[in-house]
Every structure is written in C-alpha cells, then in structure tokens.
C-alpha positions in Angstrom: -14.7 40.1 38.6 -12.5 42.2 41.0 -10.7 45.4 40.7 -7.5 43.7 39.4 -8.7 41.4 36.6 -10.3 44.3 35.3 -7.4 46.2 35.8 -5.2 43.6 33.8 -8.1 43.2 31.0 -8.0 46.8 30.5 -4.7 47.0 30.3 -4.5 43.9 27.5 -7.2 45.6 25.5 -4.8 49.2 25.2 -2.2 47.1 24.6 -3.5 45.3 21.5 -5.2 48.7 20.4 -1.6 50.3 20.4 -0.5 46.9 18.7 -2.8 47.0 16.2 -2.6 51.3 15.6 1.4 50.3 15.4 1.0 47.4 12.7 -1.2 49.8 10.4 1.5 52.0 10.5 4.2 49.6 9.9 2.9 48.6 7.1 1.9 51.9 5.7 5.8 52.8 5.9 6.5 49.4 4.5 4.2 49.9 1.9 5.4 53.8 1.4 9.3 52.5 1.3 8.5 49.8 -1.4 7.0 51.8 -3.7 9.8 54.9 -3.4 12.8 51.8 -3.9 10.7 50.1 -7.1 11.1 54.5 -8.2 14.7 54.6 -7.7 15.7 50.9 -8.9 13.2 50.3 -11.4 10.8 47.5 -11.6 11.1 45.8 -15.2 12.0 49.4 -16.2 14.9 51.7 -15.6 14.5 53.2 -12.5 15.9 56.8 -11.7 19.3 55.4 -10.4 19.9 54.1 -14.0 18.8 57.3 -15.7 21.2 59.5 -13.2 23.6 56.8 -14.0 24.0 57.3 -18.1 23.5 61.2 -17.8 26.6 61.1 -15.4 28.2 58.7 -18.6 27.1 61.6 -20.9 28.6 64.4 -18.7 31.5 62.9 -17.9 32.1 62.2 -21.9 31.0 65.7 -22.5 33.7 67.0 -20.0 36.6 65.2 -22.0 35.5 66.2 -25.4 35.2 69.8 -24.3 39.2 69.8 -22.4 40.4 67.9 -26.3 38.5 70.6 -28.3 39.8 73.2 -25.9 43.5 71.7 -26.3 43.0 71.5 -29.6 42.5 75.4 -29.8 44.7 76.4 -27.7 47.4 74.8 -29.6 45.8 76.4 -32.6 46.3 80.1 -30.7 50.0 79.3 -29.9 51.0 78.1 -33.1 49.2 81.3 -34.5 50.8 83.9 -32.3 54.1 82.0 -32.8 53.9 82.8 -36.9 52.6 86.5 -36.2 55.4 87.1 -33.5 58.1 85.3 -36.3 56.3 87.2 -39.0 56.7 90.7 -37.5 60.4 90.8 -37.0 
C-alpha cells in the first residue's frame, strides 16, 4: 500500500474509535437521564414531582386555615377591646 491509503485507513480507524468512545457515552447519559426522569415522574409509583405536588396541596391549605384562624382572632381582640373601652367609660 502507499503513503495515502495508509493515510486514509488510519484516519477511518480514529474515526470509528472516536465513534465508538462517543456512542459509549451517549448512551451512558441516555442511560443516566432515564433513570433520573423514572425518579422524578415515577415509574408505577409516585415519583418526587407527585410528592412535591400534594405537600404544596398541604401548604397551600395550611396557609388559608392559618389567615381564617388568624381572622378569626383578630375579630375576637376587637370585639374584646371594644366591650373594655365601652365598659370603662
């Protein structure tokens, strides 16, 4: 063979080494990337998206039970400071 076949062969030879080095690590991401969505969506079990998803439910109910009881007592300090101020003169 001559100087430039053996020029091209090596040439084809890197280039399917880099191929190959670039499909192993394809598919390690791929692989990597599959198992982090199956964590966040779930995979026949609630994933950590659902779970953020109902204690958001619970926080968000929390916050309107907590302004109602704080209404609530409020009113109850008013109506209080009302009959003390009435109850004083």
């Amino acid at each position: 063979m001559d100087s430039t076949q053996e020029l091209i062969l090596t040439e084809l030879r890197e280039l399917r080494s880099d191929y190959n080095a670039h499909a192993r690590e394809t598919g390690a991401r791929m692989s990597t990337l599959e198992s982090q969505m199956y964590s966040l969506c779930g995979n026949g079990q609630p994933g950590r998206i659902s779970n953020i998803e109902s204690a958001v439910q619970q926080l968000k109910a929390w916050r309107w039970w907590l302004i109602g009881a704080m209404a609530g007592v409020s009113g109850m300090v008013t109506a209080i400071a009302r009959i003390a101020v009435a109850w004083k003169r």
